[in-house]
SEKOL-126073 format. One record per residue: x, y, z of N, C-alpha, C, O, CB in turn. Coordinates in Angstrom, 2 decimals, padded with zeros to 5 digits, always signed. Glycine has a CB too. Example, Ala and Ser with C-alpha at 12.3 -4.5 7.8 and 13.67 -1.06 7.14 Angstrom:
// SEKOL-126073
+---------+---------+---------+---------+---------+---------+---------+---------+---------+---------+---------+---------+---------+---------+---------+
!     n.x !     n.y !     n.z !    ca.x !    ca.y !    ca.z !     c.x !     c.y !     c.z !     o.x !     o.y !     o.z !    cb.x !    cb.y !    cb.z !
+---------+---------+---------+---------+---------+---------+---------+---------+---------+---------+---------+---------+---------+---------+---------+
! +013.19 ! -005.69 ! +007.80 ! +012.30 ! -004.50 ! +007.80 ! +013.20 ! -003.30 ! +007.80 ! +014.24 ! -003.32 ! +008.46 ! +011.31 ! -004.47 ! +009.05 !
! +012.85 ! -002.25 ! +007.08 ! +013.67 ! -001.06 ! +007.14 ! +012.90 ! +000.03 ! +007.87 ! +013.41 ! +001.14 ! +008.04 ! +014.08 ! -000.60 ! +005.72 !
+---------+---------+---------+---------+---------+---------+---------+---------+---------+---------+---------+---------+---------+---------+---------+
END
This chain:
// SEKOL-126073
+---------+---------+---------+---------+---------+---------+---------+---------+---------+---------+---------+---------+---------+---------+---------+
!     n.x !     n.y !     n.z !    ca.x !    ca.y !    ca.z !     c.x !     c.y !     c.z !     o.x !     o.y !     o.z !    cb.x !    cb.y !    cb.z !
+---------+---------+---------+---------+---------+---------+---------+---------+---------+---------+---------+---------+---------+---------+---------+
! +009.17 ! -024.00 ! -012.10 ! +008.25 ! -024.78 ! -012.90 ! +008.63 ! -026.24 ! -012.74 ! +009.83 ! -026.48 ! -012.85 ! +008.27 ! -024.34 ! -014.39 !
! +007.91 ! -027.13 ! -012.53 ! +007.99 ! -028.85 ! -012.21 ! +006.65 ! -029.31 ! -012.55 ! +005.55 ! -028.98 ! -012.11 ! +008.33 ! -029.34 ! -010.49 !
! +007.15 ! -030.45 ! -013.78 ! +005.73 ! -030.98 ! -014.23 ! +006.13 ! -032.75 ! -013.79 ! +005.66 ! -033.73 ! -014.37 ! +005.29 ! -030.58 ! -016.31 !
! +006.92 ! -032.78 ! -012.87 ! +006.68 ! -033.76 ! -012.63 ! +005.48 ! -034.56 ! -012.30 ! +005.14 ! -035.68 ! -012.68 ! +007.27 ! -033.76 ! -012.10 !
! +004.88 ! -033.62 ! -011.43 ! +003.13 ! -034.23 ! -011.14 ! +002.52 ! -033.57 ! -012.09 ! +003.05 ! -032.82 ! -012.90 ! +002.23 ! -033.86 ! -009.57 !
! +000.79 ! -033.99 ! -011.95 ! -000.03 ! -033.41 ! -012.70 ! -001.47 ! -033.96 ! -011.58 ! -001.63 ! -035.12 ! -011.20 ! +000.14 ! -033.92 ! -014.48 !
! -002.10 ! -033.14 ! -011.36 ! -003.33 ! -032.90 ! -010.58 ! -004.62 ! -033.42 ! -011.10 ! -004.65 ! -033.74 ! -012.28 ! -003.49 ! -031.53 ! -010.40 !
! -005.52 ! -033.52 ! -010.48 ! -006.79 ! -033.96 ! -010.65 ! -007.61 ! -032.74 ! -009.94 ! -007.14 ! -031.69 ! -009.50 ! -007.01 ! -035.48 ! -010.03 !
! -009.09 ! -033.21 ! -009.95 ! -010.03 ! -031.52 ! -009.39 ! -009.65 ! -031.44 ! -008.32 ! -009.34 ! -030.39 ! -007.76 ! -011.79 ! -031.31 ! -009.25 !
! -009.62 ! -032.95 ! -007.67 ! -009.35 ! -033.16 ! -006.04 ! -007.91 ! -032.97 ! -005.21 ! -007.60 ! -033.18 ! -004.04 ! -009.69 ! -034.62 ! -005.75 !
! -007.30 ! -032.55 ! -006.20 ! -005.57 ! -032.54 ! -005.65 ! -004.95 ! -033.62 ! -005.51 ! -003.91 ! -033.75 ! -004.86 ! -005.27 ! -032.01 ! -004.33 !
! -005.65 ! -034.62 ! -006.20 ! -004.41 ! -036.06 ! -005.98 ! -004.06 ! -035.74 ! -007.51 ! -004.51 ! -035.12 ! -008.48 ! -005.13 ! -038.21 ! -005.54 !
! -002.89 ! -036.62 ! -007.10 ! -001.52 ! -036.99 ! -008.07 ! -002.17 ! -037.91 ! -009.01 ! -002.40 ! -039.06 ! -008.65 ! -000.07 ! -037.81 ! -007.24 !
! -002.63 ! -037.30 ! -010.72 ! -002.33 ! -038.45 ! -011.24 ! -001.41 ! -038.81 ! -012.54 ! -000.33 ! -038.25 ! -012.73 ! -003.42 ! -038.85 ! -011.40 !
! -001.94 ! -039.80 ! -013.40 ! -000.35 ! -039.88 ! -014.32 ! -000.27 ! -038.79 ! -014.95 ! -001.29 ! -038.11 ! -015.02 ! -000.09 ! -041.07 ! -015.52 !
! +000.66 ! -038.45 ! -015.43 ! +000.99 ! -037.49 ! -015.87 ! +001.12 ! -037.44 ! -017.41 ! +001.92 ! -038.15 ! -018.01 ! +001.95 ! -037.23 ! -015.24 !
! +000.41 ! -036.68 ! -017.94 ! +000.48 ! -036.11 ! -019.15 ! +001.09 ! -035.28 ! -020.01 ! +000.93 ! -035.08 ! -021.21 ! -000.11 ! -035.85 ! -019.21 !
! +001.86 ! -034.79 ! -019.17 ! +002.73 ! -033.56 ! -019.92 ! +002.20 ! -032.57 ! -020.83 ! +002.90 ! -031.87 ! -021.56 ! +003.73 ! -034.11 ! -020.75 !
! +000.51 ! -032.50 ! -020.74 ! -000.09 ! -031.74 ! -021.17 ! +000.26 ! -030.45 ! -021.21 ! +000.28 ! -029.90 ! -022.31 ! -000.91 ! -031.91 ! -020.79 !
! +000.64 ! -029.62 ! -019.87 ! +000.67 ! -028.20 ! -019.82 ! +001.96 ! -027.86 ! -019.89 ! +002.45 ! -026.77 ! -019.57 ! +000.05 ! -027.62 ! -018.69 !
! +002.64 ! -029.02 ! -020.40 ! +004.15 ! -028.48 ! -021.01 ! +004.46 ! -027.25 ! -021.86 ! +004.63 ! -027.43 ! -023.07 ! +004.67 ! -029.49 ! -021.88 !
! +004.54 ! -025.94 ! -021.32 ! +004.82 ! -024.79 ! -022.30 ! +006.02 ! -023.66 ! -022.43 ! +006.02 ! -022.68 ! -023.17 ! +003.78 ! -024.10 ! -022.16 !
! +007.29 ! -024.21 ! -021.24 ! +008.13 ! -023.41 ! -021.10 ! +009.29 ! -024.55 ! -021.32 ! +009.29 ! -025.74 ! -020.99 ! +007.98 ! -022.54 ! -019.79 !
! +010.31 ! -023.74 ! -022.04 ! +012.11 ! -024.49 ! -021.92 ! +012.73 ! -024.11 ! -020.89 ! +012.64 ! -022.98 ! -020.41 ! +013.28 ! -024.09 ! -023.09 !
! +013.46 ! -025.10 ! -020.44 ! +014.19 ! -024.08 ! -019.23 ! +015.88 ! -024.40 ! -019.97 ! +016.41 ! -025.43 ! -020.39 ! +013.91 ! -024.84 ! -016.99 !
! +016.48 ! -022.60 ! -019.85 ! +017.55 ! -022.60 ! -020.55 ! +018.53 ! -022.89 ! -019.35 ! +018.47 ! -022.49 ! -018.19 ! +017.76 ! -021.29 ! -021.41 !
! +019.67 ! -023.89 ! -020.13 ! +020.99 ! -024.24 ! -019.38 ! +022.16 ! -023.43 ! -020.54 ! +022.18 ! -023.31 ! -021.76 ! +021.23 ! -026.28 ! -019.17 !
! +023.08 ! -023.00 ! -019.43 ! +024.40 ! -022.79 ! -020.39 ! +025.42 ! -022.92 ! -019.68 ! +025.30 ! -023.46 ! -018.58 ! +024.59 ! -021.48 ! -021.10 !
! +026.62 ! -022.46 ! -020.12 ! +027.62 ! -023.12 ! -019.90 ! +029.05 ! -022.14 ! -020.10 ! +029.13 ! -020.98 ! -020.50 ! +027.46 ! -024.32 ! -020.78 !
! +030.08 ! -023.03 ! -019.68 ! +031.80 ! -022.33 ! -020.33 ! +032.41 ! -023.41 ! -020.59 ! +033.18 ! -023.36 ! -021.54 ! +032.96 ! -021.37 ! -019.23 !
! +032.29 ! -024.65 ! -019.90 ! +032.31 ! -026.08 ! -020.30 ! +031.45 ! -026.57 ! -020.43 ! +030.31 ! -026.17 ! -020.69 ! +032.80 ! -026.83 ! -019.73 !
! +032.21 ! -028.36 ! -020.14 ! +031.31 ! -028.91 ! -020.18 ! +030.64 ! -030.03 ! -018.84 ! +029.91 ! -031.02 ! -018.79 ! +031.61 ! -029.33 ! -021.31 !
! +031.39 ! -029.20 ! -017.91 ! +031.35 ! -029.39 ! -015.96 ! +030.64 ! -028.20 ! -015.24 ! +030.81 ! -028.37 ! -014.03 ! +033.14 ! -029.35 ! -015.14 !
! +029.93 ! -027.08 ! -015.46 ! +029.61 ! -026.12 ! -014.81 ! +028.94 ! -025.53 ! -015.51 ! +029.41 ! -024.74 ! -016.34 ! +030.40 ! -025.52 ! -014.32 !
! +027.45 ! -025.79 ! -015.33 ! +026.17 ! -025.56 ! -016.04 ! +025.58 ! -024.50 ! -015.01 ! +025.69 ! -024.30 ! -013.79 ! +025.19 ! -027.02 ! -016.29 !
! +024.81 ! -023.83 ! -016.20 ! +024.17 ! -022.24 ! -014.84 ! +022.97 ! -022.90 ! -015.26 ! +022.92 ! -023.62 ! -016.26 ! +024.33 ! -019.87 ! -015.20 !
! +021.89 ! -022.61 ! -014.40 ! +019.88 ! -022.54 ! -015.01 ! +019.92 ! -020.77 ! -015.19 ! +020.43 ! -019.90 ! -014.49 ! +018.10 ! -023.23 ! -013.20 !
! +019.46 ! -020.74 ! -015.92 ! +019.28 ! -019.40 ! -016.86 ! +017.90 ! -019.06 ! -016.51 ! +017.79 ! -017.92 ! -016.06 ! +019.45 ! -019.61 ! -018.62 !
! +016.97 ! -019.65 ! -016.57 ! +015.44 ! -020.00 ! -015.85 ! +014.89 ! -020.58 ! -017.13 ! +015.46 ! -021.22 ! -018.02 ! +014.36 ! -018.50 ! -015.16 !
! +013.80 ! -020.24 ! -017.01 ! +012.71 ! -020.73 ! -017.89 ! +011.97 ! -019.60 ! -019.31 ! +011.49 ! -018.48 ! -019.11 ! +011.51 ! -021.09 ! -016.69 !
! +012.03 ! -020.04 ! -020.17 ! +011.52 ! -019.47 ! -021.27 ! +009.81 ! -019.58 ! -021.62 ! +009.49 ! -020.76 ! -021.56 ! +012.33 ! -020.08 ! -022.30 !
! +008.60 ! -018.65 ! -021.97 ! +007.62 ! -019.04 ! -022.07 ! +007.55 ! -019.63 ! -023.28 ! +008.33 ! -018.93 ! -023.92 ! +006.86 ! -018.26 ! -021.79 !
! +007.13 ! -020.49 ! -024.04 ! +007.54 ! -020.67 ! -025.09 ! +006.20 ! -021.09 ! -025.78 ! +006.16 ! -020.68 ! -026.94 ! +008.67 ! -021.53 ! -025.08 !
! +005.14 ! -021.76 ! -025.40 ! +003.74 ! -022.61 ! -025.70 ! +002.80 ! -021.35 ! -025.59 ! +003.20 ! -020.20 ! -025.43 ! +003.29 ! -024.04 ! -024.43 !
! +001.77 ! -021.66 ! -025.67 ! -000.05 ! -021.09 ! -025.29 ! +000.37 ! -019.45 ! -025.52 ! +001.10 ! -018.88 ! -026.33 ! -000.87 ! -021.50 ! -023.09 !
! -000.54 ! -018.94 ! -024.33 ! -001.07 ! -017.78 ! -024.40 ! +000.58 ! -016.54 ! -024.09 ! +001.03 ! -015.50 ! -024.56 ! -002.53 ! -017.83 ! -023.10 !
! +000.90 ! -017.44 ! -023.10 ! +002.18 ! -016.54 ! -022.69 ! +002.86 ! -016.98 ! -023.48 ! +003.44 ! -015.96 ! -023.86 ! +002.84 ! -016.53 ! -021.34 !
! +003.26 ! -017.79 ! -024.05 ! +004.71 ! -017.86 ! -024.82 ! +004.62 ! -017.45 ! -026.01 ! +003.54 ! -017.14 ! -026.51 ! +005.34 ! -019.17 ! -024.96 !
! +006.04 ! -017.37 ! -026.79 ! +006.34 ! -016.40 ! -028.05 ! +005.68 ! -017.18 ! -029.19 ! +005.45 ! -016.58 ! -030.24 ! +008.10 ! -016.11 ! -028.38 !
! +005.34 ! -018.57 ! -029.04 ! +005.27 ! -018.95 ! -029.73 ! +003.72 ! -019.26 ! -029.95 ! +003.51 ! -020.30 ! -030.59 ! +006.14 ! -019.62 ! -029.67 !
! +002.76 ! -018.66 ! -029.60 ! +001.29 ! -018.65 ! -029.08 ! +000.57 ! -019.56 ! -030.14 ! -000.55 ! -019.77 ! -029.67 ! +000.59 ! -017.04 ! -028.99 !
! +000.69 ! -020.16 ! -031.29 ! -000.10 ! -020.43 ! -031.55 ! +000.28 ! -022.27 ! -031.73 ! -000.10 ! -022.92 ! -032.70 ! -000.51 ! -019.44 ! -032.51 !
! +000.93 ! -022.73 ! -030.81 ! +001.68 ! -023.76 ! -030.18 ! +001.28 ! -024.15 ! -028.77 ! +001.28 ! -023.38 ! -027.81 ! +003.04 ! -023.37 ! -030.17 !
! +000.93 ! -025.49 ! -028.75 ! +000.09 ! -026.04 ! -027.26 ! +001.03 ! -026.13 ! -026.47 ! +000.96 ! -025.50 ! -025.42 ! -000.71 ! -027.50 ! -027.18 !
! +001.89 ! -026.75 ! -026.69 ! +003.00 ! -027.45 ! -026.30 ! +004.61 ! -027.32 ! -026.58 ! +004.98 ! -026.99 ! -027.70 ! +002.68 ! -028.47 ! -026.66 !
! +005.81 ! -027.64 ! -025.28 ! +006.80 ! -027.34 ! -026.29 ! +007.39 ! -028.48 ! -025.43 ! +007.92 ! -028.21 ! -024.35 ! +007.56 ! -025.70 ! -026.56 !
! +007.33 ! -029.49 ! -025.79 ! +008.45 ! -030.73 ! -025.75 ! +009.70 ! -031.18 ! -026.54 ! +009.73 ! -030.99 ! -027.76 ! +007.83 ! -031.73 ! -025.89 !
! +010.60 ! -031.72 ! -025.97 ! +011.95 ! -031.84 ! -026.48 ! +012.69 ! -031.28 ! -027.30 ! +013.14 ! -031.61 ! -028.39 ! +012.09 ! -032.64 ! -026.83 !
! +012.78 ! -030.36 ! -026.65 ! +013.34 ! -029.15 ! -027.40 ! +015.53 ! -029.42 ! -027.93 ! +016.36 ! -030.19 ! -027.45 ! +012.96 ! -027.54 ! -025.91 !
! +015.65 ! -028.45 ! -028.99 ! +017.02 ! -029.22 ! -029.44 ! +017.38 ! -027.85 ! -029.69 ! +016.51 ! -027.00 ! -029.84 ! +017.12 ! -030.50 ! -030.82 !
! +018.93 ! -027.52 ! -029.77 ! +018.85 ! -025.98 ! -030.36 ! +020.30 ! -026.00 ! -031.20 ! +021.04 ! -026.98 ! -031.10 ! +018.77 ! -024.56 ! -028.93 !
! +020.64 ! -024.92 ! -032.00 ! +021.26 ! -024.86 ! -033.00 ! +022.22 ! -023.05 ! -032.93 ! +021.89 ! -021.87 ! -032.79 ! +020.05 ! -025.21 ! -034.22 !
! +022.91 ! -023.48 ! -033.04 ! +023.17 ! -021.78 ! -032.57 ! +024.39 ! -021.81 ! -033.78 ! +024.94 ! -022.86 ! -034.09 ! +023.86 ! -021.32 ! -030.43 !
! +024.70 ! -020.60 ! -034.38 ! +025.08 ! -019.81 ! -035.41 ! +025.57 ! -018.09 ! -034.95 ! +024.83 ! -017.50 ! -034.16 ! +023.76 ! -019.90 ! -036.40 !
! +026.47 ! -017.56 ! -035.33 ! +026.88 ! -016.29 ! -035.85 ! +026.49 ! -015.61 ! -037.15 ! +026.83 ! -016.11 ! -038.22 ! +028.08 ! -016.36 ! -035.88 !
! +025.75 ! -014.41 ! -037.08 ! +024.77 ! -014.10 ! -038.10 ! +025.29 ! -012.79 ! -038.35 ! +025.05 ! -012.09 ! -037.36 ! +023.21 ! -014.20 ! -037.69 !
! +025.85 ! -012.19 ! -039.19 ! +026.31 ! -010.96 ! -039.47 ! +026.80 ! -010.34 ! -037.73 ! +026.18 ! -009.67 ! -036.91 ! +024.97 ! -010.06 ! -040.38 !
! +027.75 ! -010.77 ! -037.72 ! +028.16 ! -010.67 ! -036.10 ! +027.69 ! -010.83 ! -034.83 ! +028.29 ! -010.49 ! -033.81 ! +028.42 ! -009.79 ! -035.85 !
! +026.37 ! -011.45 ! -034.90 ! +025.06 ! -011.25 ! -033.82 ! +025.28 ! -012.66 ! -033.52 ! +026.22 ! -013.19 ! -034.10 ! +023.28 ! -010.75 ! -034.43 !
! +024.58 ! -013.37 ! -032.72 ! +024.84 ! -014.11 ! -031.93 ! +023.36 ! -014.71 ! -032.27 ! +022.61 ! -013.76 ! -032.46 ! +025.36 ! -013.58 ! -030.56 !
! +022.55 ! -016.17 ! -032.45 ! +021.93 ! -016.31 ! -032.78 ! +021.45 ! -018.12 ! -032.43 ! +021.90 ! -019.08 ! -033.05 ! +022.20 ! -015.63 ! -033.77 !
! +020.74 ! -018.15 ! -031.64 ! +020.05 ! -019.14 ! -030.97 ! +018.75 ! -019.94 ! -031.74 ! +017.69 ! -019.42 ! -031.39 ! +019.61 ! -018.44 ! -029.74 !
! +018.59 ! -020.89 ! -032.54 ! +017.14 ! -021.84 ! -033.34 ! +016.88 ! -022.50 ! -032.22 ! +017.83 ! -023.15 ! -031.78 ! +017.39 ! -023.08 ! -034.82 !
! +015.60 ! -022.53 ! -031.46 ! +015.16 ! -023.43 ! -030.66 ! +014.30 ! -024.27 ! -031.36 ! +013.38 ! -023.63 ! -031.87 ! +014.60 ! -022.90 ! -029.59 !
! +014.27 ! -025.88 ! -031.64 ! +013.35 ! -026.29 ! -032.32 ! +012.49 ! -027.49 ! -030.96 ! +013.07 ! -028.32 ! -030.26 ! +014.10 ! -026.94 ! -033.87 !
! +011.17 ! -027.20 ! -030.97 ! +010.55 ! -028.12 ! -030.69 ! +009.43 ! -028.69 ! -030.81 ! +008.83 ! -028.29 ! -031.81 ! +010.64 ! -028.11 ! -030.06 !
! +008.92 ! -029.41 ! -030.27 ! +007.74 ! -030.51 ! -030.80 ! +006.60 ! -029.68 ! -030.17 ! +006.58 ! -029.28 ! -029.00 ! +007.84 ! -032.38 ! -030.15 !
! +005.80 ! -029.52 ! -030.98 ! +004.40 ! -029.39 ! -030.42 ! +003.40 ! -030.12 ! -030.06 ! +002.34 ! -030.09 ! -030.67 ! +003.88 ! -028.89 ! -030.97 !
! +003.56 ! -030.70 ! -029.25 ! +002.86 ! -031.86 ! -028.79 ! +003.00 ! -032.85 ! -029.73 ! +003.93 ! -032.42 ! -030.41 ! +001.50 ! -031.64 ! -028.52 !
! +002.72 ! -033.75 ! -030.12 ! +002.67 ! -035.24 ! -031.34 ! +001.97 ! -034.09 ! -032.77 ! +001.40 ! -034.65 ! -033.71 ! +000.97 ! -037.17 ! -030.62 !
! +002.11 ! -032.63 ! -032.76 ! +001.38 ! -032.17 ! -033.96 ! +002.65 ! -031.74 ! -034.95 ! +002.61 ! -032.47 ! -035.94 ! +000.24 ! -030.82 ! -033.57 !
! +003.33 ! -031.17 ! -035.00 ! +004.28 ! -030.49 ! -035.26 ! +005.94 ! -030.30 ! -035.13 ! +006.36 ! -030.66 ! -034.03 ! +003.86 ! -029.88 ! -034.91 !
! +006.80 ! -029.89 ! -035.92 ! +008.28 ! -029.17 ! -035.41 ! +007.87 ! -027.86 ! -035.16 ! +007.12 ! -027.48 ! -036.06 ! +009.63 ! -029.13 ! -036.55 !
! +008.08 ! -027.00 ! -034.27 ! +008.08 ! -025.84 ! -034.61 ! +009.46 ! -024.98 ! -033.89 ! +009.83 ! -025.32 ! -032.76 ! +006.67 ! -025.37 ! -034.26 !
! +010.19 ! -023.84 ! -034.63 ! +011.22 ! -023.00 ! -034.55 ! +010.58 ! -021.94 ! -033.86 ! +009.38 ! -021.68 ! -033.90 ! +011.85 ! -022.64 ! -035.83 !
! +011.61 ! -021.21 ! -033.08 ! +012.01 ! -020.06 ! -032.50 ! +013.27 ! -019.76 ! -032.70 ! +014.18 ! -020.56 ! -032.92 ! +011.78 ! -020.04 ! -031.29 !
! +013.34 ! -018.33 ! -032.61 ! +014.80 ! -017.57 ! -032.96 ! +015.22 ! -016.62 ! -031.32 ! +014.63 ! -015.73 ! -030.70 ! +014.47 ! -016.17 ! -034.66 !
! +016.44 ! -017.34 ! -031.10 ! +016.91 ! -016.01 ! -029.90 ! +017.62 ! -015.20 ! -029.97 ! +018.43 ! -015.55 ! -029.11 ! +017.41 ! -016.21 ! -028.85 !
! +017.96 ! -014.33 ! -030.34 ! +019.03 ! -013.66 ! -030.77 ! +020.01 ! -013.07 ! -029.37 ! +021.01 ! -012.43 ! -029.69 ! +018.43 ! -012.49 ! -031.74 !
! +019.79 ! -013.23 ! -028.18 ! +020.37 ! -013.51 ! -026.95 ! +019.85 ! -014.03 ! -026.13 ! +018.67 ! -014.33 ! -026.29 ! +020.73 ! -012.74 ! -026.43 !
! +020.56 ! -014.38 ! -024.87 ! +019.92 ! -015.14 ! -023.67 ! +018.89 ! -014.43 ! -023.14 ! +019.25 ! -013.31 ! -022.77 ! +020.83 ! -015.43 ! -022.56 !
! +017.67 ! -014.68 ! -022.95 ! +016.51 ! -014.44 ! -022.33 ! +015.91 ! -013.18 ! -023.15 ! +015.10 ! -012.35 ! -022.74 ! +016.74 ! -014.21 ! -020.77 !
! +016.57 ! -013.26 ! -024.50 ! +015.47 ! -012.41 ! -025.50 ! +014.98 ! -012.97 ! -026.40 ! +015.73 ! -013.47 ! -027.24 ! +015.88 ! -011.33 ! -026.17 !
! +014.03 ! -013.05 ! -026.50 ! +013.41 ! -014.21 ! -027.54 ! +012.49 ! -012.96 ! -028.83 ! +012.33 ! -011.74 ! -028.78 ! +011.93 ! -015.63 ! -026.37 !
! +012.19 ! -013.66 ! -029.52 ! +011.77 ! -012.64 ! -030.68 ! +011.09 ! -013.67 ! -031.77 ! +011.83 ! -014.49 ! -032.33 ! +013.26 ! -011.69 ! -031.41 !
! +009.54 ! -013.65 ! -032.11 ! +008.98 ! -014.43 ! -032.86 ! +009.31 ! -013.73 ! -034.05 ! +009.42 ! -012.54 ! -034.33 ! +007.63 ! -014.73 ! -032.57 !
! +009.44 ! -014.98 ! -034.77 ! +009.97 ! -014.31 ! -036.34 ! +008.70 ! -013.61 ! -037.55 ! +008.73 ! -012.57 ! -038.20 ! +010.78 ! -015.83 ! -037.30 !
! +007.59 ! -014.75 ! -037.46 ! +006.24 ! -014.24 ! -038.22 ! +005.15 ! -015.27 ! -036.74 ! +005.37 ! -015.50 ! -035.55 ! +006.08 ! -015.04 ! -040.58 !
! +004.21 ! -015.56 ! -037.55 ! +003.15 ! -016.04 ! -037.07 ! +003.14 ! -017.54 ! -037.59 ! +002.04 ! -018.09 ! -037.65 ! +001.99 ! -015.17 ! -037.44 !
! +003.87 ! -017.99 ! -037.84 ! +004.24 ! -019.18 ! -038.70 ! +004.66 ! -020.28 ! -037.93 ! +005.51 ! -019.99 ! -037.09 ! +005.33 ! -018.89 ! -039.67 !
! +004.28 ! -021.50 ! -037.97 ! +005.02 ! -022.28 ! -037.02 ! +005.70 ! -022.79 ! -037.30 ! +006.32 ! -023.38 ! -036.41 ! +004.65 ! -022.94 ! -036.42 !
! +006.17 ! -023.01 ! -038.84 ! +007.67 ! -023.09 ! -038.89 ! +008.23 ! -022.18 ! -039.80 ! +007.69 ! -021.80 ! -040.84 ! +008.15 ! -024.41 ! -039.27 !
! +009.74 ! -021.71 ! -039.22 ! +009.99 ! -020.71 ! -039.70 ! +011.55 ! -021.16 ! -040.05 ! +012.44 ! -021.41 ! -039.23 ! +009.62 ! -019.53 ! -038.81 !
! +011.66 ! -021.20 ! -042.05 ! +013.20 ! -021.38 ! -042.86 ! +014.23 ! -020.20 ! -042.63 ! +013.91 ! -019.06 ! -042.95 ! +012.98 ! -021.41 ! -044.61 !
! +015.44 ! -020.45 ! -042.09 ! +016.14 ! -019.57 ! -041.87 ! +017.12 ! -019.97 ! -042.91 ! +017.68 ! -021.06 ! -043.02 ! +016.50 ! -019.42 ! -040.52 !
! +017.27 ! -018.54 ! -043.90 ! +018.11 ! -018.63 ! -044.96 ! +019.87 ! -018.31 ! -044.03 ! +020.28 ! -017.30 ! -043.45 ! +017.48 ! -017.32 ! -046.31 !
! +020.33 ! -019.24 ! -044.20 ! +021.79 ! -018.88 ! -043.31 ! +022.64 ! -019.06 ! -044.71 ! +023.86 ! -018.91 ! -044.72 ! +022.37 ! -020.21 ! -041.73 !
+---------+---------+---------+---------+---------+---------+---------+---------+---------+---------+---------+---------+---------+---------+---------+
END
């Protein structure tokens, strides 16, 4: 996935909007010198967990131990509309919590 460009009808390059921004791409780690790409998460529109979300820009995350489970808050912007949360409870399992776009996690 690369949104560096963004297309027109005709196939030229134009500025870019970051409109069809809808996936995170996960990085992790053992330090803080040797980063893996994990790939990409769907996270926006129709495919992602978070469907009723256009967009998922600048994303920030928060991670916690939850009754021994392992537990990932992805928070990001929905375009200029919104914060909205996701919960991972492992790498490349994602799990919508309700239908809610933001969702209080009692910790």
């Amino acid at each position: 996935m690369n949104y560096d460009y963004e297309y027109d009808s005709t196939g030229q390059i134009k500025d870019n909007s970051f409109a069809q921004v809808k996936t995170i791409n996960i990085q992790s780690r053992d330090d803080m010198v040797n980063w893996r790409n994990e790939g990409y998460i769907g996270v926006a529109g129709e495919q992602g967990v978070a469907t009723w979300a256009s967009n998922s820009w600048a994303p920030a995350v928060a991670h916690k131990t939850i009754n021994g489970k392992e537990k990932f808050v992805v928070y990001f912007a929905n375009g200029g509309a919104m914060t909205m949360i996701i919960l991972i409870s492992h790498q490349s399992q994602l799990s919508r919590e309700n239908n809610s776009p933001l969702r209080f996690l009692d910790w």
